[in-house]
N, C-alpha and C positions, 0 to 999 in steps of 0.2 A: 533415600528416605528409609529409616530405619522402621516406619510404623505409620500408615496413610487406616482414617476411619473410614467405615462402608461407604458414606455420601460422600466423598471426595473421590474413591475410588470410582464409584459410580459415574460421576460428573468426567473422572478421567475415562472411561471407556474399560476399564478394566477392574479384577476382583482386586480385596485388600491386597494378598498374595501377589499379584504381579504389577501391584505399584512399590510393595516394598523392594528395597536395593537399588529403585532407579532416583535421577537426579527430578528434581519438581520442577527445576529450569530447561530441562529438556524437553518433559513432558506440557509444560504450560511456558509459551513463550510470554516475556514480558513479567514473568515471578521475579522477583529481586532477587539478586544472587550473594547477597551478603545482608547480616541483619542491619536493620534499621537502627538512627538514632531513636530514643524512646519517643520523644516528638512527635517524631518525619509523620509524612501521610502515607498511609497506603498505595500501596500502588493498584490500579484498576486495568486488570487485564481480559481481554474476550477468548473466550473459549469455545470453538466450534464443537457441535453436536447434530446428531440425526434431526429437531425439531427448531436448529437456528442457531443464535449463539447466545451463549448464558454470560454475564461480566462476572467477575471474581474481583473483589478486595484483597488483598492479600500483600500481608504482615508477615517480617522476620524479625525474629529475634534471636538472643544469644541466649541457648539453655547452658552454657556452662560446659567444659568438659572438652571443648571442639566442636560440640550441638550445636545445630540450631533449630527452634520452633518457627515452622509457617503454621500462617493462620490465615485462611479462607476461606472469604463469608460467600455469600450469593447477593448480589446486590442487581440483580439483574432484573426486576419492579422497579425500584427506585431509580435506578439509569434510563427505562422506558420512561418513566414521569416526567424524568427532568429533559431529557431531549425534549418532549413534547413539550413541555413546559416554555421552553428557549427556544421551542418553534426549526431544533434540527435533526425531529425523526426522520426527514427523508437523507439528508446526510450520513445519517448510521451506516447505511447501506452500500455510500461509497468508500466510507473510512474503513470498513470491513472488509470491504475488497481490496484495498490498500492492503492491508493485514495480511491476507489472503498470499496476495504474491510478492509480501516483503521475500526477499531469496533467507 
C-alpha cells in the first residue's frame, strides 16, 4: 500500500505509517488480490479486533499506472441485521472460528 487513511489504519491495528509499504492481502485475509470487474460484488471479509470482529466490504480497482485502489467500507451493522434477520446470528460465531483456524 502506497498510502492507507487513519480509519483503515486504525481498523488494521496499526498507525498510517506502518500500514504503508505493506500488502492489504496480507494484512486483511480475504481482500481481493486483483482489481475487480466494474460489476463484480464486493467482497465481504471479517477482521478480527480487541472488541470482536468488524466485516469490511472491500473493492479493487485499476488506478492506472500498475495502481490499484482498495476500498473499504464497514459494514459491520448491516451484516449484524441481516444475520439476525435470516435467523443465523448464532452461526457467525462458528463461521468465525472457521476463519479463525483456516491455516
Amino acid at each position: 500500500m502506497l498510502w492507507v487513511n487513519p480509519a483503515m489504519a486504525r481498523l488494521l491495528g496499526l498507525s498510517a505509517d506502518q500500514a504503508g509499504g505493506r500488502s492489504l492481502t496480507a494484512l486483511l485475509a480475504g481482500a481481493p488480490d486483483e482489481p475487480h470487474a466494474p460489476d463484480a460484488e464486493a467482497a465481504v471479509v471479517p477482521l478480527p479486533g480487541p472488541d470482536g470482529y468488524r466485516w469490511l466490504e472491500v473493492r479493487c480497482s485499476d488506478a492506472g499506472g500498475g495502481r490499484w485502489l482498495y476500498q473499504a467500507v464497514d459494514v459491520t451493522h448491516w451484516r449484524a441485521r441481516e444475520l439476525e434477520a435470516g435467523g443465523l446470528s448464532g452461526r457467525q460465531d462458528e463461521l468465525l472460528r472457521l476463519v479463525d483456524e483456516d491455516p
